[in-house]
C-alpha positions in Angstrom: -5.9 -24.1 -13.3 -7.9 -20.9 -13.6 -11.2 -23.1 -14.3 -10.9 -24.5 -11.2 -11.4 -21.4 -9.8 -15.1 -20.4 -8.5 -16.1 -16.8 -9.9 -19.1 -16.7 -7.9 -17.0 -17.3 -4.7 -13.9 -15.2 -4.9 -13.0 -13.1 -2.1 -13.4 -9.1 -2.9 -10.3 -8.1 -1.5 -7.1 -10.1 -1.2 -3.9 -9.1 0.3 -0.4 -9.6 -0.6 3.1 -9.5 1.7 5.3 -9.7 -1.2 8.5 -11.1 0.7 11.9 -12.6 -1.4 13.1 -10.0 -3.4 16.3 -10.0 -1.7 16.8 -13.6 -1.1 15.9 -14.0 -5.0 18.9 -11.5 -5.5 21.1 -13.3 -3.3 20.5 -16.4 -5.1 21.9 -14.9 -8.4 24.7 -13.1 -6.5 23.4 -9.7 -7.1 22.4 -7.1 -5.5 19.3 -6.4 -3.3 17.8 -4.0 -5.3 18.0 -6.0 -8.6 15.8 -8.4 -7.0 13.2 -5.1 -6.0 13.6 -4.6 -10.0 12.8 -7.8 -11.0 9.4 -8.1 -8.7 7.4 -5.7 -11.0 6.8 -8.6 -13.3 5.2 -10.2 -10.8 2.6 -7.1 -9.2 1.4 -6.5 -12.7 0.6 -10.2 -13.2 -0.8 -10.3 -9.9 -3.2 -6.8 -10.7 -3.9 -7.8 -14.1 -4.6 -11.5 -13.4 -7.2 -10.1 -10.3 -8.7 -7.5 -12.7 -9.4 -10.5 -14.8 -11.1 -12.4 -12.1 -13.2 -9.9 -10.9 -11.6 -9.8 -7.9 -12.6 -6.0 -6.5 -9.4 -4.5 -4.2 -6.0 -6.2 -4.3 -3.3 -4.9 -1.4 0.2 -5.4 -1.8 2.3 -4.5 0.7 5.0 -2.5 -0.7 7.1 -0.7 2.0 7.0 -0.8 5.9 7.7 1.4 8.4 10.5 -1.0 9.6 11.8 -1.0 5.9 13.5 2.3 6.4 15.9 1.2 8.8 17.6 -1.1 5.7 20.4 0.3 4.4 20.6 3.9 2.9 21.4 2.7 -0.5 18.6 -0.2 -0.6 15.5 2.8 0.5 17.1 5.1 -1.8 16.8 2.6 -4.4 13.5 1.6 -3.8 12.6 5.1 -3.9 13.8 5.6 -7.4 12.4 2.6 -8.4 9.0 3.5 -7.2 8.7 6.9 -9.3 10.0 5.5 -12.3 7.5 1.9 -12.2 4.9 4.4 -11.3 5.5 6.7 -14.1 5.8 3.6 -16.2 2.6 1.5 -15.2 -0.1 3.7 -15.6 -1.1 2.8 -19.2 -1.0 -0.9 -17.9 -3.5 0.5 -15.1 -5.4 2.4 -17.6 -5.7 -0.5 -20.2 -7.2 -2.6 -17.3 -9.3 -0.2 -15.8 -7.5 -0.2 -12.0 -7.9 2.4 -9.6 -5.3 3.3 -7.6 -5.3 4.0 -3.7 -2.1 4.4 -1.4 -2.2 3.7 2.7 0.3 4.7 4.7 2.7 7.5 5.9 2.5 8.3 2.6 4.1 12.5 3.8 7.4 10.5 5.1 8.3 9.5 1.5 10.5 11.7 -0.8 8.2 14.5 -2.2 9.4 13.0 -6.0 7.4 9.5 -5.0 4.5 11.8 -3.4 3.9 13.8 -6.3 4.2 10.5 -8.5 1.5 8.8 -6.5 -1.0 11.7 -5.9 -0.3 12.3 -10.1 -1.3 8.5 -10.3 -4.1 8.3 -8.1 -5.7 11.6 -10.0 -5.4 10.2 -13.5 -6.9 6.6 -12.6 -9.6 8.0 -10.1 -12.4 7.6 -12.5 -11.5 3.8 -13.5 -13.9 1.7 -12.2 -12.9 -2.1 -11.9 -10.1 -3.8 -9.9 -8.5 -1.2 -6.8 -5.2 -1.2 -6.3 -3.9 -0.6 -3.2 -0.2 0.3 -2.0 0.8 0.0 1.2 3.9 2.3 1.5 5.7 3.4 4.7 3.0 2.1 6.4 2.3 -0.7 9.8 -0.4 -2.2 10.7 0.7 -0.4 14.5 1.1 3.2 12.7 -2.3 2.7 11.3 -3.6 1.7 15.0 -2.5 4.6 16.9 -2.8 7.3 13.8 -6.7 5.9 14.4 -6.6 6.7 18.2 -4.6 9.6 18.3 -7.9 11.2 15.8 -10.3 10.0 17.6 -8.4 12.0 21.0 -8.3 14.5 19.2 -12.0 14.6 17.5 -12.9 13.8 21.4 -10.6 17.0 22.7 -12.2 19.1 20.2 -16.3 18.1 21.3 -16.4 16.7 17.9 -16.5 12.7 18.4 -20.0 11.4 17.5 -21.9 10.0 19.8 -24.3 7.7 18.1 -22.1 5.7 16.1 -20.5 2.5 17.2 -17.3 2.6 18.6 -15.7 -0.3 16.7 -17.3 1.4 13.6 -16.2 4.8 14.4 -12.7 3.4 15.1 -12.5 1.9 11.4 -13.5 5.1 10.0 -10.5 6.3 11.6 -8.0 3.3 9.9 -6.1 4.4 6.6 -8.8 1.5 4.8 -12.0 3.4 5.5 -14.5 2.1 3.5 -12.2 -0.7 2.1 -13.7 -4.3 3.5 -11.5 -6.4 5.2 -9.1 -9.0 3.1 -10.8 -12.4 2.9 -7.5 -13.5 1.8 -3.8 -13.0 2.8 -1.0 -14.2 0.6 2.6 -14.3 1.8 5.5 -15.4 -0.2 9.1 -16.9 0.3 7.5 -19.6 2.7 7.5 -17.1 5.7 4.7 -17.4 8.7 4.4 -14.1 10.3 2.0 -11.3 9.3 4.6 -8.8 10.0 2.7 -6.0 11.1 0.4 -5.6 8.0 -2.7 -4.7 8.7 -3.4 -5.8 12.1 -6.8 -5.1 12.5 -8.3 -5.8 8.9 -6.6 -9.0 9.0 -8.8 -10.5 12.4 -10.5 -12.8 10.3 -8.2 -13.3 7.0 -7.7 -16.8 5.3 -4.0 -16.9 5.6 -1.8 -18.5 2.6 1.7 -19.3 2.6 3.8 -19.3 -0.6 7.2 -21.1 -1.0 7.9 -18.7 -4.1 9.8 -16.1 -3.8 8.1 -12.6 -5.0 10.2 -12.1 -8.4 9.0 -15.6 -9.4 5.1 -14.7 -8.4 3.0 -15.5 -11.3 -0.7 -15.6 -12.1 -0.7 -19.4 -11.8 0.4 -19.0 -8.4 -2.1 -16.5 -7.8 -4.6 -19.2 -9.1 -3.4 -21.7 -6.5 -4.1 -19.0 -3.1 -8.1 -18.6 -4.6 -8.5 -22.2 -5.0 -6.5 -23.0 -1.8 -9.2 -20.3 -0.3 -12.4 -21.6 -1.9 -12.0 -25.1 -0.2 -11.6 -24.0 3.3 -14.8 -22.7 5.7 -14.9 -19.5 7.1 -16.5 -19.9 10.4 -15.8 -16.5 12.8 -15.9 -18.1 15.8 -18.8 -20.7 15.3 -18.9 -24.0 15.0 -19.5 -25.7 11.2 -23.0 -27.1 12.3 -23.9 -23.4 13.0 -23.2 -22.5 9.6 -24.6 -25.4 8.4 -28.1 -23.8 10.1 -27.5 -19.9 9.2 -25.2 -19.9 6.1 -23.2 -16.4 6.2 
């Protein structure tokens, strides 16, 4: 399947909701969390399958604002589980030359998962192919008004510029500054809402919908998103005879 993929057409930066890991469990009578375990299987075949490609930033939606209102012992899992696949996965991010990058409320997590991601981020600053990017205690809204409320108070303080573009000088202000947009948005577990992932980024994002649950993500179903993505037509608003005239 990956030959039928176009190199020369891939999207830079592809987004993941990766949604199941519970229903997985469920399925096998076990816990939540063993299903939370059993997903990091599939995010390194998804990061070391896109560092493959060529593929340049890969976002994966790890933890939502909304996610800490699940039960005490599920977050506190999850939390545990973060430091430790952290601590673990570097040599994999090393060996395939992935940057990582964290969005998100990233001072509302426990100061053992901050220190593990600020450790992580340091030691794989200087890699220079695929970028990683975690999305942890983080909303698409959260990243909205955390824009707004620094643009007030740039604009409070007389230092809001003048002579840039608003809608420019807004994205400045997102948690993806200088991070393009995601052509592409995969969601697993056969689910059809964006849930509050990037709202903004996403205005013009090729949307794909997996039946797989997260846990059982692999490559090949990475493969099947990029072809999925290279045989539809991006338009932005225009019609297909205009882009027929001025290709993007």
């Amino acid at each position: 399947m990956k030959e039928l993929i176009d190199i020369e057409g891939l999207p830079k930066h592809v987004a993941v909701i990766m949604d199941g890991n519970g229903r997985w469990a469920k399925k096998k009578g076990a816990m939540r969390i063993f299903g939370h375990k059993n997903a990091i299987k599939a995010v390194r075949e998804v990061t070391e399958a896109s560092a493959e490609l060529g593929i340049q930033y890969l976002t994966l939606y790890a933890f939502s604002t909304e996610n800490w209102a699940r039960p005490k012992d599920e977050v506190d899992g999850l939390m545990q589980l973060l430091v430790s696949t952290i601590r673990k996965e570097i040599k994999t991010l090393t060996n395939n030359n992935v940057r990582l990058l964290t969005i998100g409320d990233i001072q509302s997590l426990p100061a053992s998962c901050q220190e593990e991601l600020q450790e992580a981020v340091r030691m794989t600053a200087h890699h220079t192919g695929l970028t990683l990017i975690l999305a942890l205690s983080y909303s698409g809204r959260w990243d909205i008004l955390s824009a707004v409320k620094q643009l007030m108070e740039a604009q409070a303080q007389g230092t809001l510029p003048t002579d840039v573009p608003l809608e420019e000088l807004f994205e400045q202000h997102l948690s993806t500054a200088n991070i393009p947009d995601p052509e592409l948005l995969i969601r697993t577990s056969g689910e059809m809402r964006i849930s509050n992932f990037l709202l903004w980024q996403l205005a013009y994002t090729e949307i794909y919908i997996s039946p797989i649950l997260w846990p059982d993500f692999r490559r090949a179903h990475l493969y099947e998103a990029l072809i999925a993505y290279q045989q539809r037509e991006r338009r932005f608003g225009k019609t297909s005879e205009q882009l027929q005239k001025h290709p993007q």
